[in-house]
C-alpha positions in Angstrom: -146.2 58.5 231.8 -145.6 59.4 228.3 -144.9 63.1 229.3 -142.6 62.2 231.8 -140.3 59.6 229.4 -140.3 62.4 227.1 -139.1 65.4 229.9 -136.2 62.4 230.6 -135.0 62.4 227.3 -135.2 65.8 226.6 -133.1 66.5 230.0 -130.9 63.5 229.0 -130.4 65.4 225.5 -129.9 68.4 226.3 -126.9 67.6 229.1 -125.6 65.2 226.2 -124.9 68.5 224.1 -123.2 70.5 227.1 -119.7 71.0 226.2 -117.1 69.2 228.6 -114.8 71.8 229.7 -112.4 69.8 230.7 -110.9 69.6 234.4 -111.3 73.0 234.5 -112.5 76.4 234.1 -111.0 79.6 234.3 -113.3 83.2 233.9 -114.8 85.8 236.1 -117.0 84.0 238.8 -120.1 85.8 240.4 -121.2 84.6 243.8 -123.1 85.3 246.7 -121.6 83.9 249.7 -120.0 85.3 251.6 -121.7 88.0 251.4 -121.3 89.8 247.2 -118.2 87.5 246.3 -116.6 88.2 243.2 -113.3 86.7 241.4 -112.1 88.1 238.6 -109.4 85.5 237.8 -110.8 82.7 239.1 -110.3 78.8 238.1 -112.6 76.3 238.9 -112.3 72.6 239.6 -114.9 70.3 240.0 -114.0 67.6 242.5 -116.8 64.5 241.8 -117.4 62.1 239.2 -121.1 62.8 239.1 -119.9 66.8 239.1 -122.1 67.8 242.0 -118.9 69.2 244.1 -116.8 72.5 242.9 -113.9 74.9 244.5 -113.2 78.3 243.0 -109.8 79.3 243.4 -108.6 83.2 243.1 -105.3 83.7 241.2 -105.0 87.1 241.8 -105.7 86.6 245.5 -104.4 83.1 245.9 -107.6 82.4 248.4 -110.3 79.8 247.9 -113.3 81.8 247.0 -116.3 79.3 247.4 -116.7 75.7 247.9 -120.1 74.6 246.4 -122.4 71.7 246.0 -124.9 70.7 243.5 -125.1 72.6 239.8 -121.9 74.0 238.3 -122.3 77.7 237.0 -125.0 79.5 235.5 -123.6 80.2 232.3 -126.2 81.6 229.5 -125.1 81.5 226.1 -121.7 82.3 227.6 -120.6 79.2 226.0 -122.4 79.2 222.8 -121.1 82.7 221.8 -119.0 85.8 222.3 -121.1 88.8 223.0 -122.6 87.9 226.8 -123.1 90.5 229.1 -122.3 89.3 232.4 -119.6 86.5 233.8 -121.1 83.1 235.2 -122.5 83.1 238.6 -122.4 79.8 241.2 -125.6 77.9 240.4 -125.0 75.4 243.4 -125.4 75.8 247.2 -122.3 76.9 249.3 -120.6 75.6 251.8 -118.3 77.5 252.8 -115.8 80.5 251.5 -113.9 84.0 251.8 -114.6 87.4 250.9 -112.6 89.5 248.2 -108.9 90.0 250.1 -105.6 88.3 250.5 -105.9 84.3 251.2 -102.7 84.4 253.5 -101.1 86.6 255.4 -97.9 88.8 254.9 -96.5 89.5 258.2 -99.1 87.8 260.2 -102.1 90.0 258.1 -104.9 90.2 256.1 -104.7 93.9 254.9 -105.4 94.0 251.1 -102.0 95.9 249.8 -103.2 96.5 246.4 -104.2 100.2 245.1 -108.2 100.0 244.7 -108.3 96.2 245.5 -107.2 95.3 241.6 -105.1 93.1 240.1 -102.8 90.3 241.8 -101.0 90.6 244.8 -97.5 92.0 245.1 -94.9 88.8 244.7 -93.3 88.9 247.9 -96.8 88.8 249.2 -98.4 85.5 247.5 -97.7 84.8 243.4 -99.9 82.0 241.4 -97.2 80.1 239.2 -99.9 77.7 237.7 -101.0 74.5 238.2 -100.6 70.2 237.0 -102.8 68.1 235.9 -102.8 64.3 236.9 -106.2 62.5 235.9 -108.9 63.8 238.0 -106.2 65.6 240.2 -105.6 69.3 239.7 -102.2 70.5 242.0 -102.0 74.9 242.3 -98.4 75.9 242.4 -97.2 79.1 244.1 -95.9 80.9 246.4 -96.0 82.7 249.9 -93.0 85.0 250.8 -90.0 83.1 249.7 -92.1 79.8 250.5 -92.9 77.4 247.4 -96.7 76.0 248.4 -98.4 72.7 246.7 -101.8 72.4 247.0 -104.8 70.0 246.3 -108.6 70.1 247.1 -110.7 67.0 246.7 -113.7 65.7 248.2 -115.0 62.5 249.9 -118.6 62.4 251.4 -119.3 60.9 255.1 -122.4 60.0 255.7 -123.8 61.6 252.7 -122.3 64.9 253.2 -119.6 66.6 251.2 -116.0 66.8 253.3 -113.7 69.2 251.3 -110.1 68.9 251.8 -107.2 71.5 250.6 -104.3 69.5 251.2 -100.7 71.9 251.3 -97.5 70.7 251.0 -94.4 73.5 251.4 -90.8 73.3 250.4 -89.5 74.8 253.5 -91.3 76.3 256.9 -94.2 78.8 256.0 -94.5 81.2 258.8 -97.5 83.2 257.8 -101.3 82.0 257.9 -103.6 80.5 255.2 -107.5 82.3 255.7 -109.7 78.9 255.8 -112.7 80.2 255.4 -115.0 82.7 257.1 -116.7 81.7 259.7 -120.4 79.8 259.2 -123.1 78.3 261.6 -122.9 74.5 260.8 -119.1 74.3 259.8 -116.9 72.4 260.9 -113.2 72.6 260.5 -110.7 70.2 261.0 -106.8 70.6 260.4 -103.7 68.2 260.2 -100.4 69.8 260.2 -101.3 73.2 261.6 -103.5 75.3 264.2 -106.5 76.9 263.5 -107.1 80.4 264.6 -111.0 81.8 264.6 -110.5 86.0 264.6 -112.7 88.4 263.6 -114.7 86.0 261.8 -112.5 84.2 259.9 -110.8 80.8 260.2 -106.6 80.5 260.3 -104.6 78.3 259.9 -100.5 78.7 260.6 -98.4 75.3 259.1 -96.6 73.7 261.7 -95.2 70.8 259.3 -94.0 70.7 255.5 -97.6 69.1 254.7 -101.2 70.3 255.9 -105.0 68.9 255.6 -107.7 71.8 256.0 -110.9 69.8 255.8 -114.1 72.1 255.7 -117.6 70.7 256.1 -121.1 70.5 257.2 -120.8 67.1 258.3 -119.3 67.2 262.3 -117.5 64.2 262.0 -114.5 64.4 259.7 -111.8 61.1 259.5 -108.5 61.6 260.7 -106.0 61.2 257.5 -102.3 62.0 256.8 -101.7 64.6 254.0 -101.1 63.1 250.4 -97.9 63.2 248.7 -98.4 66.1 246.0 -95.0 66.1 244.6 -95.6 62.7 243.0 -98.7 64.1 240.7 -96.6 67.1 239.0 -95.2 64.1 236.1 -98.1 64.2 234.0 -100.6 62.0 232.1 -102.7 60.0 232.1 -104.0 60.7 228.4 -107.9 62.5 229.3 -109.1 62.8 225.4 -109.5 60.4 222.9 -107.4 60.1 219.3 -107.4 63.2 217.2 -110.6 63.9 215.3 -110.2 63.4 211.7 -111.7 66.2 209.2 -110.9 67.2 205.6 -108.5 69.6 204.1 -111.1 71.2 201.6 -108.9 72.8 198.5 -109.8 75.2 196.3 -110.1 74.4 192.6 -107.6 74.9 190.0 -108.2 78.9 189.5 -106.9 81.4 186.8 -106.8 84.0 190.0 -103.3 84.0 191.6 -104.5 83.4 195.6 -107.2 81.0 196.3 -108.3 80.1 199.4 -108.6 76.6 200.9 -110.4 75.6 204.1 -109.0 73.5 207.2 -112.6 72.2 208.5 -112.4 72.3 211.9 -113.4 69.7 214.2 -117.2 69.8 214.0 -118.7 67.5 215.7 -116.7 66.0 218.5 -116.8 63.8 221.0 -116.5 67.0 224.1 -119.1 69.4 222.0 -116.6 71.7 222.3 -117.2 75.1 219.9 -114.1 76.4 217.7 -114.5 80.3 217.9 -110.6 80.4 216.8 -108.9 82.8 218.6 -105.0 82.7 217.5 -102.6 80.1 216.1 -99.3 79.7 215.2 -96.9 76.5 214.0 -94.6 74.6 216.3 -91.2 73.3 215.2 -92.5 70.1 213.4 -94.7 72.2 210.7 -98.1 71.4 213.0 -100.6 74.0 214.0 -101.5 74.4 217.5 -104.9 76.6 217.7 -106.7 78.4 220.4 -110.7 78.7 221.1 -112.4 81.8 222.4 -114.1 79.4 224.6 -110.5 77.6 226.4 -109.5 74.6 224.3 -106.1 74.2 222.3 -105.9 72.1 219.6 -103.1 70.7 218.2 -103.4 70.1 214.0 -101.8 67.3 212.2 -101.3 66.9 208.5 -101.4 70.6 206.8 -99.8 69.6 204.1 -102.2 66.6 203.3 -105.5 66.2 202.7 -106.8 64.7 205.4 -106.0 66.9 208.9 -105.7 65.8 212.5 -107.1 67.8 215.7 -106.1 66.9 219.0 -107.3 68.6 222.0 -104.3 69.8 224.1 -105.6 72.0 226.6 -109.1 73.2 228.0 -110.1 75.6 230.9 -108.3 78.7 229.8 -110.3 81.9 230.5 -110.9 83.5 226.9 -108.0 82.8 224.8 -108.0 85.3 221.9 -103.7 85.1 220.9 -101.2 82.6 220.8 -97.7 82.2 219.9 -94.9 79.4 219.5 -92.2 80.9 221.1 -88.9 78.3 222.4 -91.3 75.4 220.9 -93.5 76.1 223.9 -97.0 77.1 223.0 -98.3 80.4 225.1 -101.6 81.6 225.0 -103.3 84.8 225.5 -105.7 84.3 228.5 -107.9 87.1 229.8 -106.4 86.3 233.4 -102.8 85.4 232.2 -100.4 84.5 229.8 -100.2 80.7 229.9 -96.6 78.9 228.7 -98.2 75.2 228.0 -95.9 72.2 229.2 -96.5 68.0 228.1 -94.2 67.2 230.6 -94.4 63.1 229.8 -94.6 63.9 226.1 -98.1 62.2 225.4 -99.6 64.9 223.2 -101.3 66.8 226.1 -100.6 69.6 228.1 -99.8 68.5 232.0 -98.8 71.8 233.7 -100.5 75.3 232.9 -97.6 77.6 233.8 -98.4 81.2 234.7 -96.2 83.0 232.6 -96.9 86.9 233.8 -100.8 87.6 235.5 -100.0 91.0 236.0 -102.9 92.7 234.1 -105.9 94.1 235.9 -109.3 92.0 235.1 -112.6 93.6 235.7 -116.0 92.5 235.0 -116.4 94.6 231.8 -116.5 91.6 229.0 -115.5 94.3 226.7 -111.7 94.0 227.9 -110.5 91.1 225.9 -106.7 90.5 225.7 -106.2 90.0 222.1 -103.8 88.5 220.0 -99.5 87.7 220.7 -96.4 88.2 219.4 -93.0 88.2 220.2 -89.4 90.4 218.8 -86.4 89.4 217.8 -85.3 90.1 221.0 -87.9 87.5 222.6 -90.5 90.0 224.2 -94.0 89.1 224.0 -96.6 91.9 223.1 -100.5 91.6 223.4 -103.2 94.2 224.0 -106.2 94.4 225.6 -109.6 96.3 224.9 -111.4 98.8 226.4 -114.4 99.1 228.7 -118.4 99.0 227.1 -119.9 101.6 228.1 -116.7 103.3 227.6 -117.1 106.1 230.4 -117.1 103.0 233.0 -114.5 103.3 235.5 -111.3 102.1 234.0 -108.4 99.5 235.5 -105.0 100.8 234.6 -104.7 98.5 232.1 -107.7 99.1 230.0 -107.1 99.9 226.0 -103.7 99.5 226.6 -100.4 97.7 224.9 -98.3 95.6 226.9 -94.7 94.7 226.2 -93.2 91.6 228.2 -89.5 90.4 228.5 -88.8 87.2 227.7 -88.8 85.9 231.5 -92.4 87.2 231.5 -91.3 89.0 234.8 -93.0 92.3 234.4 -95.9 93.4 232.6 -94.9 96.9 231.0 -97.9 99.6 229.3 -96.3 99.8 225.6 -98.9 102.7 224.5 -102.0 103.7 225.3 -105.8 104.8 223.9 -107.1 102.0 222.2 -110.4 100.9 222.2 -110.8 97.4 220.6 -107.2 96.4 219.4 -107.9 93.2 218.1 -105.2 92.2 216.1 -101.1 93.6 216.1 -97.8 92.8 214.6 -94.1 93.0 215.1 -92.5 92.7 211.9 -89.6 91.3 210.7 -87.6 94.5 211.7 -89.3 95.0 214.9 -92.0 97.7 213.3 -94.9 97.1 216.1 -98.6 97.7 214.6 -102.2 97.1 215.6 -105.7 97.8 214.4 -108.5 99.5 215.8 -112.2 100.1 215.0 -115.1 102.5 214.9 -116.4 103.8 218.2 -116.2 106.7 220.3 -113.1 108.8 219.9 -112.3 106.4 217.0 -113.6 108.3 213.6 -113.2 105.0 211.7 -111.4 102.3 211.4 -107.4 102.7 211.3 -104.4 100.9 211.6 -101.4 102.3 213.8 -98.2 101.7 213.3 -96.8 102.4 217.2 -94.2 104.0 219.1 -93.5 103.4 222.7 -95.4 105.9 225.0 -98.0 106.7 222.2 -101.7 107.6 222.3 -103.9 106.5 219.6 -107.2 108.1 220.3 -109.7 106.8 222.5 -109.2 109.5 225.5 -111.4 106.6 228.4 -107.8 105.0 227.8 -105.5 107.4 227.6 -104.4 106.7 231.0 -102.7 110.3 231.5 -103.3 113.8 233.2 -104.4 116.4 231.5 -106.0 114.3 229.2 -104.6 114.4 225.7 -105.8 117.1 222.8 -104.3 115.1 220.2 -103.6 111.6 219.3 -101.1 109.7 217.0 -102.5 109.6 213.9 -102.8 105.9 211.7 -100.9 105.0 209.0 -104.4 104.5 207.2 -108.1 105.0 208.0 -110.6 102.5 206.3 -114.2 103.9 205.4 -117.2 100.9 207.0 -117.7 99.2 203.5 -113.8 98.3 203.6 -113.5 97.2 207.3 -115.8 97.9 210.3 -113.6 95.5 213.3 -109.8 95.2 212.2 -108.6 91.7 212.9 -104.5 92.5 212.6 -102.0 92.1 210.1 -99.2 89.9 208.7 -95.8 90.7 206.8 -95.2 88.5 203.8 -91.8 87.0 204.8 -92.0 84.0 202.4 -90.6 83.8 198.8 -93.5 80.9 197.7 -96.6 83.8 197.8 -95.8 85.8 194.7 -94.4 89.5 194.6 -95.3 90.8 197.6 -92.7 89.7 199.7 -92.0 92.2 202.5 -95.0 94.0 202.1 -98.0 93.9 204.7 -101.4 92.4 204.4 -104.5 93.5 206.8 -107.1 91.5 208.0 -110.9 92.8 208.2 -112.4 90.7 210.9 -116.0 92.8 210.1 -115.9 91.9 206.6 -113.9 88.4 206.5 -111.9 89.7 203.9 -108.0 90.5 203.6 -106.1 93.4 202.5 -103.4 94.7 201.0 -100.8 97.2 203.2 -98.8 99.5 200.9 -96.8 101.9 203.0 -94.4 104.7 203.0 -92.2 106.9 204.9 -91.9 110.2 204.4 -90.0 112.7 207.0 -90.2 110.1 209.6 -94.1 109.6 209.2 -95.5 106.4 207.8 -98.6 106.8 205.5 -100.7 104.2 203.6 -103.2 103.2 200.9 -105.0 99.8 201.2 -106.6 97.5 198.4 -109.0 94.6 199.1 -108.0 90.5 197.6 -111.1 89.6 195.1 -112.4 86.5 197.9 -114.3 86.7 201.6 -113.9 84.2 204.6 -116.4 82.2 205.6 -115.9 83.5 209.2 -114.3 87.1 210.5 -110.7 86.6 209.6 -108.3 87.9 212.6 -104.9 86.2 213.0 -102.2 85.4 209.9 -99.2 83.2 210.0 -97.1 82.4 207.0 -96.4 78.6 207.3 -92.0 77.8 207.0 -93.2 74.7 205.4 -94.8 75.5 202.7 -94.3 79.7 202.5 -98.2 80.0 202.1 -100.7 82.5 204.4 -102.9 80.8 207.3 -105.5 82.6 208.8 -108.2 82.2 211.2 -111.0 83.6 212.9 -114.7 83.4 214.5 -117.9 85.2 214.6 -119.0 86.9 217.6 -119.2 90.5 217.5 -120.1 92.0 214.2 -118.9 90.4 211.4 -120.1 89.5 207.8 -118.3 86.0 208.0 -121.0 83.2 208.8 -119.5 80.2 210.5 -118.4 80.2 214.2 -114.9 79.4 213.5 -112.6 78.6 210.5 -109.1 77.8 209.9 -108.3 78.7 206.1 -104.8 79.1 204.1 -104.6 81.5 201.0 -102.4 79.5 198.8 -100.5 81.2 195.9 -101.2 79.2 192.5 -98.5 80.8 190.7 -100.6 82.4 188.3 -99.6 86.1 187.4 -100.5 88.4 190.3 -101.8 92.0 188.5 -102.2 94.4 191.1 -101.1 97.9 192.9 -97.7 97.2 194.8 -96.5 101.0 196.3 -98.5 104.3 196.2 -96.4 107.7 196.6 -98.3 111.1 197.7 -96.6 114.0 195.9 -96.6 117.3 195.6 -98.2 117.1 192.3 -99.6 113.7 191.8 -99.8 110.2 193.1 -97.7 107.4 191.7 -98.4 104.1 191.8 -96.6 101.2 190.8 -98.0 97.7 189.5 -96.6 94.1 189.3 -97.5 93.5 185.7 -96.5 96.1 182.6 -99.1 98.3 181.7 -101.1 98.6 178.3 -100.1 102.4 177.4 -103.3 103.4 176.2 -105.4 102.4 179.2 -102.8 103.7 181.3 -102.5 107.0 180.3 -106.1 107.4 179.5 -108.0 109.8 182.1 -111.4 107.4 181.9 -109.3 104.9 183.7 -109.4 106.6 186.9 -111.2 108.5 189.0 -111.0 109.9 192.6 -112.8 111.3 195.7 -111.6 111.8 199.1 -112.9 113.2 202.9 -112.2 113.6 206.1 -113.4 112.5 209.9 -113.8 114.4 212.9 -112.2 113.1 216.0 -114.7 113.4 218.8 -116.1 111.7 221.8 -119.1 110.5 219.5 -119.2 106.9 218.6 -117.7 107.2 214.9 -117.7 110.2 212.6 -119.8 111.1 209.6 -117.2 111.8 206.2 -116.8 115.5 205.4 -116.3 117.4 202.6 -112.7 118.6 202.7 -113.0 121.8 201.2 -116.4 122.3 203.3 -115.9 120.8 206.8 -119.5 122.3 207.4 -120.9 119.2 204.7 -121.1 115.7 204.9 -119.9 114.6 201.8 -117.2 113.4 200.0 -115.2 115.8 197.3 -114.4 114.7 193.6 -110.7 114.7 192.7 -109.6 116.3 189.4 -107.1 113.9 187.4 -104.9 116.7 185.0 -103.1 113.9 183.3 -102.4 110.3 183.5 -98.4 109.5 182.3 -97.1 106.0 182.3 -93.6 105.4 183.0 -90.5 104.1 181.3 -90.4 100.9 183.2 -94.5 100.4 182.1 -95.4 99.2 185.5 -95.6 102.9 187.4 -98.4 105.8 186.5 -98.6 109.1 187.7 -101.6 111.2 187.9 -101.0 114.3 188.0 -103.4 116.0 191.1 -102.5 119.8 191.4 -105.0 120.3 194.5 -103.1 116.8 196.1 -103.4 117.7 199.9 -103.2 115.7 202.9 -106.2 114.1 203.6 -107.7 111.5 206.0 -109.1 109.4 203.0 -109.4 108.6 199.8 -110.4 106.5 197.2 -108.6 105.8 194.1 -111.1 103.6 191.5 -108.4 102.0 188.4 -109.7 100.1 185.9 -106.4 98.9 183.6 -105.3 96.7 181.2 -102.1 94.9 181.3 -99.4 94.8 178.5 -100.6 91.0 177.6 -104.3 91.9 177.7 -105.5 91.0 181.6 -107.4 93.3 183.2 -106.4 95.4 187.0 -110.1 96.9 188.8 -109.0 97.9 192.2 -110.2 100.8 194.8 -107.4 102.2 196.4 -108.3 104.1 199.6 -105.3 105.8 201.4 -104.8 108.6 203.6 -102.3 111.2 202.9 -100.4 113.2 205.9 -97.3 114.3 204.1 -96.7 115.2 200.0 -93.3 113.6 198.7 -91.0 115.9 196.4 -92.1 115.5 192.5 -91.8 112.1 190.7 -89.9 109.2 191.7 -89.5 105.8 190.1 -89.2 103.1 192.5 -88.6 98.9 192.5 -91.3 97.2 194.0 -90.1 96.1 197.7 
């Protein structure tokens, strides 16, 4: 007896710590009925109080997958982490469903249109458009031809057996056919509002009214009932979470160092057990936060600018979000599936309809083909990548390691540039300069970050998504060896005036070593080259989105640990505030012919500046093959693995005391190298930074320049 009490409330424990998901869930769903049934954008609603009923439906394919009973999804640590191998699989017992193809007809059939059976189907065919929320009820929107469609499933049970019901309601006469189901021995089918069809083993069903009841069951006795009303539950509310939850904005002592870094706790514990692997954020009109989780929720965050913040859940169910952006005060998110524009249409602090912004990409079951980040131009178009496949020599979609650009309607997805392998992280600056990161892997020597053209390829060949496969790539604007970044996480332009001199410069985030970075580029012949130096302070999580907040002009980042990193929590939400203290560091770096010259924010003290113990140098190269990473050659021996120490002729220290040039006769271009300065400033503080920078073209003799 006491053995059983004790199984009880470890079972009673262990579903108390199961996250709710919401009314939702959107991912890749693994089935095996009919037959091998997968779908790759599929949402999930669960239909019963005691969660016991469940419909998958197929965005892509606008068809009902599966209808199951009894447990939800087998899930394995999909919920409690990042890196999982495999998508969820149906853990319940069917009842009935389709196989992989078209859920309605287009001139009266079923053929599958699509090239190789990926993505979604062509527009005029069937197009998903989203779907509203109402309490328990959950409404699909789309359409069929030119027809707008309405539809419901829900449940009731007759004589202990389930009865689902997909209740349609169209905006003017649909002519083609909805597929049912296939065929099953023990199934009955009932329909209100159309005919049913049974052809090649499939049910049909062609509308013959503006509303329509399909009710599918094992139960052979199924009431008689008019088709609900849907219009009437696309208003919004009721509320379905609880006040915000209340954590503590933890600030960061009064420092002597110029940046410090304060944390936004996130909202550990909560009343839904719901993780916060932060995936992307940015700041709606009013100066809040709204926040995305790897794992579906959004949260909205109260009170930056106090001590004590608010989280309220917004959204849940999304498939993977990994980007979001404020764009027209509306908040979209980065899905795997889709890009998701988020609507409150009765204005009660939670989202009500899940628009479908653009589901154009291709979604596989690969979980190495995140879509990562979002951003938009001046001009309004959205950009986001997405990774590419693990192993990498599995077949690739067409959209695999790619770049997508979207126009502001979101009416058609458009490859930017190609040959990326795990992109997590881009940019469009405030003149429309269009960057990303990349890291380590095969065909990717190290890690870099691109600044991109349309129609380029940046190095991962799997991805390059053209015949003859390229010989070359475009090269970064900066490679970084494993101790300075091993998994970019993107990269922010200063645009405030409250964070010290470096306005207008840009900052990279190192999601592998939760630390951030300073950008300092230049252009030379119309090519962009770079050298990098590391802030003194780490993240308690992998850093990989940055906003600067119009509020209060200081950087917000966040982040999450899941694949490598050296951060240690599962989320964080942090804001490196500038204390006002004097900021002593690099600002610019020139390669020329004869020297570098770099320029600092602070005057120099002469003596350390122009002394040649102050500095010293070494640099190498990488070898771009299909291995995963490359060792560091010698650049005079490409035979050796090794890096090459750099002779310093002379160390001069310009009129303005904040620029230095070292004379380098043997400067050459390089793929990397590192600079180690150890100064003194001209009121006694002390500069120790390691430049590392890559060189592809030498700028003519010495120039003297104002710090940007």
């Amino acid at each position: 007896m006491r053995a059983a009490s004790l199984l009880f409330l470890f079972v009673v424990l262990a579903r108390a710590a199961e996250p709710d998901l919401g009314p939702i869930f959107s991912g890749t769903i693994r089935a095996k009925f009919p037959g091998p049934n997968i779908t790759m954008k599929g949402i999930v609603v669960t239909l019963d109080a005691e969660k016991k009923a469940h419909v998958c439906y197929d965005t892509d394919l606008m068809r009902v997958s599966l209808g199951w009973t009894g447990e939800f999804l087998k899930f394995g640590n999909y919920l409690k982490e990042i890196n999982h191998p495999q998508p969820p699989e149906v853990a319940g017992r069917p009842v009935f469903g389709t196989k992989p193809g078209p859920g309605w007809t287009r001139n009266g059939s079923l053929t599958d249109p699509r090239a190789h059976s990926e993505g979604p189907l062509p527009r005029d065919h069937a197009k998903y458009r989203g779907l509203y929320m109402k309490g328990s009820n959950i409404v699909f929107s789309y359409t069929v031809g030119g027809v707008g469609v309405l539809e419901m499933p829900s449940l009731e049970y007759v004589d202990a057996q389930p009865v689902f019901h997909r209740t349609l309601q169209f905006d003017k006469t649909c002519s083609e056919s909805i597929l049912a189901c296939e065929l099953a021995d023990g199934l009955t089918i009932d329909v209100v509002g159309g005919t049913l069809e049974k052809k090649g083993g499939k049910a049909l069903v062609k509308p013959t009214a503006k509303s329509l009841r399909i009710s599918l069951s094992p139960q052979s006795k199924i009431p008689k009932a008019e088709p609900q009303d849907l219009a009437s539950l696309t208003k919004g509310g009721p509320l379905r979470w609880a006040d915000p939850v209340k954590t503590q904005l933890k600030r960061a002592p009064d420092s002597i160092a110029p940046y410090v870094v304060d944390t936004l706790t996130e909202p550990v514990p909560n009343p839904w057990n719901a993780t916060t692997f932060f995936g992307g954020f940015d700041f709606l009109p009013d100066g809040r936060a709204a926040i995305c989780t790897f794992h579906g929720d959004v949260w909205i965050v109260s009170g930056l600018q106090e001590n004590q913040l608010g989280w309220k859940r917004f959204a849940t169910g999304l498939f993977q979000p990994l980007g979001l952006k404020v764009f027209d005060g509306k908040v979209y998110v980065t899905g795997r599936d889709q890009l998701t524009r988020l609507h409150d249409l009765n204005n009660d602090g939670e989202a009500d309809f899940y628009e479908c912004f653009n589901n154009d990409t291709v979604v596989t079951e690969n979980y190495h083909e995140f879509c990562l980040d979002l951003h938009t131009d001046a001009a309004g178009n959205f950009y986001y990548a997405k990774g590419a496949p693990w192993p990498p020599d599995s077949r690739p979609s067409p959209h695999h390691g790619c770049l997508f650009k979207l126009p502001p309607d979101g009416s058609k997805l458009e490859v930017y540039a190609t040959g990326f392998r795990a992109p997590n992280g881009i940019c469009v600056g405030p003149h429309g300069e269009i960057t990303t990161s990349d890291n380590e892997g095969h065909y990717m020597p190290a890690s870099k970050v691109n600044w991109l053209k349309q129609g380029g390829f940046y190095g991962m060949v799997q991805t390059a998504h053209r015949t003859p496969k390229p010989t070359t790539f475009d090269q970064p604007i900066c490679w970084l060896p494993k101790n300075m970044d091993n998994s970019g996480g993107g990269q922010v332009w200063v645009t405030s005036d409250k964070w010290g001199p470096l306005q207008g410069h840009m900052l990279f985030m190192s999601y592998g070593r939760a630390t951030l970075l300073h950008v300092m580029h230049e252009r030379l012949d119309g090519e962009i080259q770079a050298a990098m130096t590391q802030f003194p302070f780490r993240f308690n999580s992998g850093v990989m989105r940055g906003r600067f907040n119009p509020q209060d002009g200081q950087l917000y980042l966040c982040g999450l640990r899941g694949w490598q990193t050296d951060g240690l929590r599962n989320g964080g939400f942090y804001r490196v505030r500038y204390t006002g203290k004097p900021v002593n560091v690099a600002s610019e770096v020139h390669a020329l012919k004869n020297g570098l010259q770099i320029n600092f924010t602070s005057p120099l003290d002469e003596t350390s500046a122009t002394t040649l113990d102050s500095y010293s140098m070494e640099w190498w190269n990488y070898k771009w093959t299909p291995d995963y990473g490359s060792p560091e050659f010698s650049v005079s021996d490409p035979t050796q693995k090794k890096h090459d120490p750099v002779t310093i002729k002379s160390a001069k220290l310009l009129p303005d005391k904040k620029t230095i040039f070292l004379e380098i006769p043997e400067i050459k271009p390089v793929n990397q190298y590192r600079l180690k300065v150890k100064l003194t400033t001209a009121d006694g503080s002390a500069i120790s930074q390691d430049i590392y920078g890559t060189i592809h073209r030498l700028g003519d003799g010495q120039k003297l320049s104002q710090v940007r």
